[in-house]
N, C-alpha and C positions, 0 to 999 in steps of 0.2 A: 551571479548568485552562488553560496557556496555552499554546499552539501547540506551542513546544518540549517540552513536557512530556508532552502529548498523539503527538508523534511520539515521543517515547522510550520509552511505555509500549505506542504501535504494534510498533516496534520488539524490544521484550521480548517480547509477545505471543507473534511470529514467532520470536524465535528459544530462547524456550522450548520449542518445539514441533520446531526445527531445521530452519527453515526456510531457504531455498536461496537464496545469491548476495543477500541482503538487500540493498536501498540507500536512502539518503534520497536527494532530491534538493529542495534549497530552492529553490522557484519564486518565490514575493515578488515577485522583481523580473521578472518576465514575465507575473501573471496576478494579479485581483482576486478569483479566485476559490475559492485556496486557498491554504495558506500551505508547503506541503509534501506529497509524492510519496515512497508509501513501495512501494517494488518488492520482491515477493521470488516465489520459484518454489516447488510443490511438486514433489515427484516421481512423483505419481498423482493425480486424481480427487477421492478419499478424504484424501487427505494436504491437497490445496489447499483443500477444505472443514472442516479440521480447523485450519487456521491461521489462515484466516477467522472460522473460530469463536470461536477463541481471541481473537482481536483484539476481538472483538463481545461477549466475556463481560466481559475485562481492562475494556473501556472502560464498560460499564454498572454496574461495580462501581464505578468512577469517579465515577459519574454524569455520565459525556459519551455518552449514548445518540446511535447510528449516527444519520443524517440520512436514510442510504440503505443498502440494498445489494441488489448484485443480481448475478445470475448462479449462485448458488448450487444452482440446480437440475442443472447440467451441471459445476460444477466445473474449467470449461476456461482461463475464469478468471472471477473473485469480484471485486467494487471494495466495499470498505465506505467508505463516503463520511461522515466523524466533521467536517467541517466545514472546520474549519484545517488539517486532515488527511486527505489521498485515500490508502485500500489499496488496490493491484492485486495479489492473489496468483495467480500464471495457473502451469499448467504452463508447462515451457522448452520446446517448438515454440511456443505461442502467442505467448512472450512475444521468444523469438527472429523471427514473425514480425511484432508489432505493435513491437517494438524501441523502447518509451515512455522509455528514456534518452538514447539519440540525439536523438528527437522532442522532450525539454527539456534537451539539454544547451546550455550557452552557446554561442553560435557565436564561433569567431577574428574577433577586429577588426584590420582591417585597420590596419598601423602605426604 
């Protein structure tokens, strides 16, 4: 499966589940480490462990088993870590205070 497809199927996962303010964001060109950044919010605890889950079932049926994941115990926020593809599903305070879109968006080049 290749990166694109593995974010797509990220992507369904979450919003199967109706998962909140979803985003990709393609890193490639900033970092060797993954090939995409998939962001979405739940609205509780239970809800963000519930999309996480989802992302971890969708992708093992795939056979692209997680690499990682953690935070699952507090649900404040979750990263399932699938390789070419990082999930951060966090509540919105968390995700409003670690604010990981700004943190990878491109910056203005100057003219």
């Amino acid at each position: 499966m290749n990166a694109e497809e593995l974010r797509d199927l990220a992507l369904a996962a979450l919003e199967d589940l109706k998962g909140v303010n979803v985003v990709s964001i393609d890193v490639r060109d900033r970092t060797d480490v993954t090939d995409f950044l998939v962001v979405a919010s739940g609205t509780s605890n239970r809800h963000v462990k519930s999309l996480s889950d989802s992302v971890i079932e969708k992708a093992k049926k795939a056979d692209a088993r997680p690499l990682g994941v953690e935070g699952q115990e507090g649900a404040e926020w979750v990263l399932v870590d699938l390789g070419d593809v990082v999930v951060h599903v966090m509540l919105p305070a968390t995700r409003d205070f670690y604010d990981l879109e700004r943190l990878w968006a491109v910056p203005d080049r100057p003219g």
